[in-house]
C-alpha positions, -999 to +999 in steps of 0.1 A: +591+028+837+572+048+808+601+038+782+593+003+792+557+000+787+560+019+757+586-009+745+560-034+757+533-017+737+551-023+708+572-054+706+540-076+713+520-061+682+552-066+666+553-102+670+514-109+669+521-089+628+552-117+627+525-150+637+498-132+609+526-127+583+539-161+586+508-176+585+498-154+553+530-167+540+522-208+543+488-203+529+492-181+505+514-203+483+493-231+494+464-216+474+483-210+445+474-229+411+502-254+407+520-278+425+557-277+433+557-319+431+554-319+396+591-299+394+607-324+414+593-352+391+599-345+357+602-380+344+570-399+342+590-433+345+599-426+381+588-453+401+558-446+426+584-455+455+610-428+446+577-410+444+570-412+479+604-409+491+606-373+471+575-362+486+581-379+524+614-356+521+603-327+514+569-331+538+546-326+507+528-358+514+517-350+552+483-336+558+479-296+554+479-290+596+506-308+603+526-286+573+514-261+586+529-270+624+559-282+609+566-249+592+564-226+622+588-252+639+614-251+613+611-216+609+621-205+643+651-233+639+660-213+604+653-245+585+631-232+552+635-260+536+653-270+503+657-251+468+636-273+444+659-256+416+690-251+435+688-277+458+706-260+487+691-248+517+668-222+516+679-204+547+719-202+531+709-195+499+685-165+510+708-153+533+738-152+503+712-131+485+701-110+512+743-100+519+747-091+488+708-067+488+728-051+516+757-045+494+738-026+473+710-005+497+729+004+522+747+029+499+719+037+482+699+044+510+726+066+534+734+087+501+696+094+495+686+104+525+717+127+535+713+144+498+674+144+504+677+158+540+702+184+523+675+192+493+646+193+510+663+214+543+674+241+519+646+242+496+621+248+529+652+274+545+654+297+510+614+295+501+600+320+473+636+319+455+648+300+423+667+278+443+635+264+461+614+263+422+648+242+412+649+216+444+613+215+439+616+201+403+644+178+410+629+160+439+596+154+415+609+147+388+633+121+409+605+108+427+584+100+396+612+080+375+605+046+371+630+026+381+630+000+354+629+028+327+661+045+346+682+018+347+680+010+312+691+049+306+715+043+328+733+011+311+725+024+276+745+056+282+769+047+308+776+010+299+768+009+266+776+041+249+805+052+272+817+014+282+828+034+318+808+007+340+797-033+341+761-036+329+757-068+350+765-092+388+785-079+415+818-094+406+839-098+366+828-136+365+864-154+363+882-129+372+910-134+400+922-107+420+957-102+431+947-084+464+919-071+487+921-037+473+915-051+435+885-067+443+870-039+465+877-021+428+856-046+410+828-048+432+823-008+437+825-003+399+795-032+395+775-012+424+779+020+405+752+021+379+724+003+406+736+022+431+729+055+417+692+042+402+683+036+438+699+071+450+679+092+428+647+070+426+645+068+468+661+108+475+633+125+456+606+113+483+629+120+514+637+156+502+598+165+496+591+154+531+620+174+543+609+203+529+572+201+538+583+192+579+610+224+575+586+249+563+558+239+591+589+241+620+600+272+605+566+288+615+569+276+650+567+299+680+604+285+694+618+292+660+606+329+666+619+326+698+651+318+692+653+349+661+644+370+691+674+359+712+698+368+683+710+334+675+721+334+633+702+317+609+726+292+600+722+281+640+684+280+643+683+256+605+711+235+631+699+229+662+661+239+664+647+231+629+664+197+617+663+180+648+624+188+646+620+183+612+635+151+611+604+135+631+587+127+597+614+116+580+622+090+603+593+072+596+594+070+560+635+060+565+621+030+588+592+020+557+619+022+533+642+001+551+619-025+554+607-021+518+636-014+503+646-049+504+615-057+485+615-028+463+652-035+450+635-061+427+632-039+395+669-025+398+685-059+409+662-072+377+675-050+355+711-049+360+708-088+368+722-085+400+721-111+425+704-099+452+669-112+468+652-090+445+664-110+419+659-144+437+624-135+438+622-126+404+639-162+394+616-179+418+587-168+405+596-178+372+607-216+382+578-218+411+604-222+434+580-222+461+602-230+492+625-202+483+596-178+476+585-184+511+620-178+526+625-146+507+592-134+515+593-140+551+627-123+549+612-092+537+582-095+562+605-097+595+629-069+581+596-046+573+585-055+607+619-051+625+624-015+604+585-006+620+592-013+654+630-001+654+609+035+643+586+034+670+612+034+693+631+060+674+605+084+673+596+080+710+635+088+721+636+117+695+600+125+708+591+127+742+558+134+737+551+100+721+567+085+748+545+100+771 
């Protein structure tokens, strides 16, 4: 009964954040300087019928309310509309994108927070040594890299200078691959260089937190408690301290995995890869408008799915918050 009024209490805030986002997301590029119209007619000699016909199909010439109606419709349908560049669907060609984004954080994201978990664990286990003054100066100096800067240190030495790794895409454009096993090849050694940018940039945060929450549990009574009862060090850092000191890390793992999506825009910018980073990126650029709303409200449901997926984390790895 508790776990399901705590589920109440936070899937209806959850979806009252998804009605504000989505409206945001309509007006916002409503109010923008511009108008998308004048992409889709680039040749003044257009008759004013094909005019109309252009702006009838894709609902530019209906009055603002009625957009606005017919946008929430077609967005619970997963009709966003049609690339004004592309001229695909919105909803396939953000979803492409967002596949391949996944590609590329999930790695990213699993290796930086088991090697920040490690980091951080350690450094707050071993305090007042070198070891702590050395995980201490890694996970700063990780955490302050821009991203933008490390990539193009990353290609310049790796892809450049040493020619061991693509600088660019997902796949070798052209290339046909005898079997499964050939491509998996190709794609992991296009994922290698991004992959690694997104590692370091994202572990540096997760192993400072880490080390913060393990010092504070480390001071707890239970932890002297269970010193007391004999159990080994190596057994208390096991069972009592990480499951404990995980609680603060699991809500910055829930921000990033909303934001991450978002935040992928430099590296997927820089190594050109096509992800929804880089969609944005190109959007912008073109005033793709119906594809900037699709990617946007993308990243706003998975930011919002990521929150609420925390919440409930954190309450079954908390009973107190439950409670």
């Amino acid at each position: 009964m508790v776990l399901r009024e705590y589920l109440q209490r936070r899937v209806v805030p959850a979806l009252v954040t998804l009605f504000v986002v989505m409206t945001l997301n309509f007006l916002l590029f409503h109010a923008m300087p511009g108008n998308p119209f004048t992409l889709l007619i680039r040749d003044p000699r257009m008759p004013p019928e094909m005019r109309a016909k252009l702006a009838h199909a894709y609902g530019l010439d209906a009055p603002l309310p009625l957009q606005f109606l017919l946008y929430f419709q077609n967005a619970f349908t997963g009709n966003l509309g049609i690339s004004l560049v592309y001229k695909i669907p919105v909803t396939a060609l953000v979803s492409e994108r967002l596949i391949n984004t996944l590609i590329l954080v999930t790695p990213a994201t699993i290796l930086s927070i088991l090697i920040g978990t490690a980091i951080g664990l350690l450094s707050g286990w071993k305090r007042g040594g070198k070891r702590e003054v050395s995980a201490l100066l890694f996970s700063l100096v990780a955490y302050s890299l821009p991203v933008f800067w490390l990539g193009m240190i990353f290609i310049m030495f790796f892809a450049v200078t040493m020619r061991s790794f693509p600088t660019s895409g997902i796949l070798t454009y052209g290339l046909t691959y005898p079997n499964f096993l050939s491509y998996l090849s190709d794609l992991a050694a296009h994922l290698v260089l991004p992959t690694s940018v997104l590692t370091l940039v994202l572990l540096g945060q997760y192993a400072l937190i880490m080390r913060s929450s393990a010092v504070d549990v480390l001071s707890q009574d239970y932890v002297l408690t269970a010193k007391a009862k004999g159990f080994s060090e190596s057994r208390i850092v096991r069972t009592t301290v990480l499951r404990n000191a995980l609680l603060p890390l699991i809500t910055l793992i829930g921000l990033n995995l909303g934001l991450i999506v978002a935040g992928a825009i430099q590296t997927e910018t820089v190594f050109s890869y096509p992800g929804v980073g880089r969609l944005v990126y190109e959007s912008v650029v073109t005033r793709d408008y119906p594809v900037l709303e699709g990617a946007f409200l993308a990243i706003s449901v998975s930011v919002i799915v990521a929150n609420l997926i925390t919440d409930l984390l954190y309450a079954y790895f908390d009973p107190r918050v439950r409670y």
